[in-house]
C-alpha positions as CSV (number, residue, x, y, z in Angstrom):
1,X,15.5,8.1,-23.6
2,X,14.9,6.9,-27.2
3,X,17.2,4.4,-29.4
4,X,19.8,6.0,-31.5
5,X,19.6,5.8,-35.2
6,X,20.8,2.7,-36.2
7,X,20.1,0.6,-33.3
8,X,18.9,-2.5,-33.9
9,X,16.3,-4.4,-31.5
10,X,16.9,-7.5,-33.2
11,X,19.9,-9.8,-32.8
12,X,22.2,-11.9,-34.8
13,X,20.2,-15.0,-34.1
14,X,16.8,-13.6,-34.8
15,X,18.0,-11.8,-38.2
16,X,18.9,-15.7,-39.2
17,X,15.5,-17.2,-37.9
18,X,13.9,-14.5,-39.9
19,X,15.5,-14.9,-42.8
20,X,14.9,-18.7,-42.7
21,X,11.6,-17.9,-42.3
22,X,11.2,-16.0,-45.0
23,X,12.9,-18.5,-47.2
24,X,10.5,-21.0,-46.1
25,X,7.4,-18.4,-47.1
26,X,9.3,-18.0,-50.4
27,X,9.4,-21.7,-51.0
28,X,5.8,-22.2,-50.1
29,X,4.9,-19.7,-52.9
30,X,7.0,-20.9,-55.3
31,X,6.2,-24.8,-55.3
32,X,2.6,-23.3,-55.3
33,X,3.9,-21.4,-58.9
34,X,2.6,-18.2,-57.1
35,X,4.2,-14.6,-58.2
36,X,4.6,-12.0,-55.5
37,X,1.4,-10.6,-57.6
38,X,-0.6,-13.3,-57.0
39,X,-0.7,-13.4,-53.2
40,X,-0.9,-9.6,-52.5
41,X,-3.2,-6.7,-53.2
42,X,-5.9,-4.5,-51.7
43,X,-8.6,-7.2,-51.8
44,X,-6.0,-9.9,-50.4
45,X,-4.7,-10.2,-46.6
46,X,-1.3,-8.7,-47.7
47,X,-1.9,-6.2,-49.9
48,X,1.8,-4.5,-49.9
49,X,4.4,-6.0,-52.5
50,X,7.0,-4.5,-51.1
51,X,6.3,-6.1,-47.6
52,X,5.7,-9.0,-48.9
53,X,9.4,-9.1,-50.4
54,X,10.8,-7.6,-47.3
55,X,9.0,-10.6,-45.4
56,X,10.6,-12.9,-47.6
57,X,13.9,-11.4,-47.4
58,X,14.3,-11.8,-43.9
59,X,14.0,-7.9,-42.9
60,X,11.3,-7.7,-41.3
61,X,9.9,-9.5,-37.8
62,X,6.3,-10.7,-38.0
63,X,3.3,-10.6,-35.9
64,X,1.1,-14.1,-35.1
65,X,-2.0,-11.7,-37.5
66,X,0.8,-11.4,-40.0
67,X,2.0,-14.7,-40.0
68,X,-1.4,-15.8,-40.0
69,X,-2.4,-13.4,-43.4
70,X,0.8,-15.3,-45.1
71,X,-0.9,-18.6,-44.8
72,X,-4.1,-17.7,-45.6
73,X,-2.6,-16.3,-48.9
74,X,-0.9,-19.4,-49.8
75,X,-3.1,-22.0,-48.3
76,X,-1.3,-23.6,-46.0
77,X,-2.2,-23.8,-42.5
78,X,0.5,-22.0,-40.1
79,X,2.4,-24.3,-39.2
80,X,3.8,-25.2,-42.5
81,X,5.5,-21.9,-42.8
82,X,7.4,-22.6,-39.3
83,X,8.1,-26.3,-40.2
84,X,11.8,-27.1,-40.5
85,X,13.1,-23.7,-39.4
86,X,15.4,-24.7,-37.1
87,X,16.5,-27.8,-39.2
């Protein structure tokens, strides 16, 4: 049996981590004075827009490759997106 529309596989909890997350990525970016241009497109590891600014909104859960794409994009090493999260 399939999910129902609507059903969500990702709780309350997560949906906050996420979103810290993606606050973190956002911050990254923008100390680095880095548009959502600048770290995405077809000859870059993210090459959506939009899921770069879903990432950053919190709506989407990432992979470790994912994850790992972001920092490359920046240049940060991985941890520093995951630093302070749970602060």
């Amino acid at each position: 049996m399939g999910l129902k529309k609507g059903t969500t596989l990702v709780s309350a909890q997560d949906r906050k981590l996420l979103k810290a997350l993606g606050n973190r990525i956002r911050e990254i970016r923008n100390k680095k004075k880095l548009s959502v241009y600048d770290v995405t497109g077809e000859d870059l590891p993210i090459r959506s827009r939009q899921h770069w600014q879903k990432i950053e909104a919190g709506q989407l859960s990432l992979t470790f490759i994912t994850l790992y794409k972001i920092a490359q994009s920046l240049d940060v090493p991985v941890n520093d997106l995951v630093k302070s999260i749970n602060e």
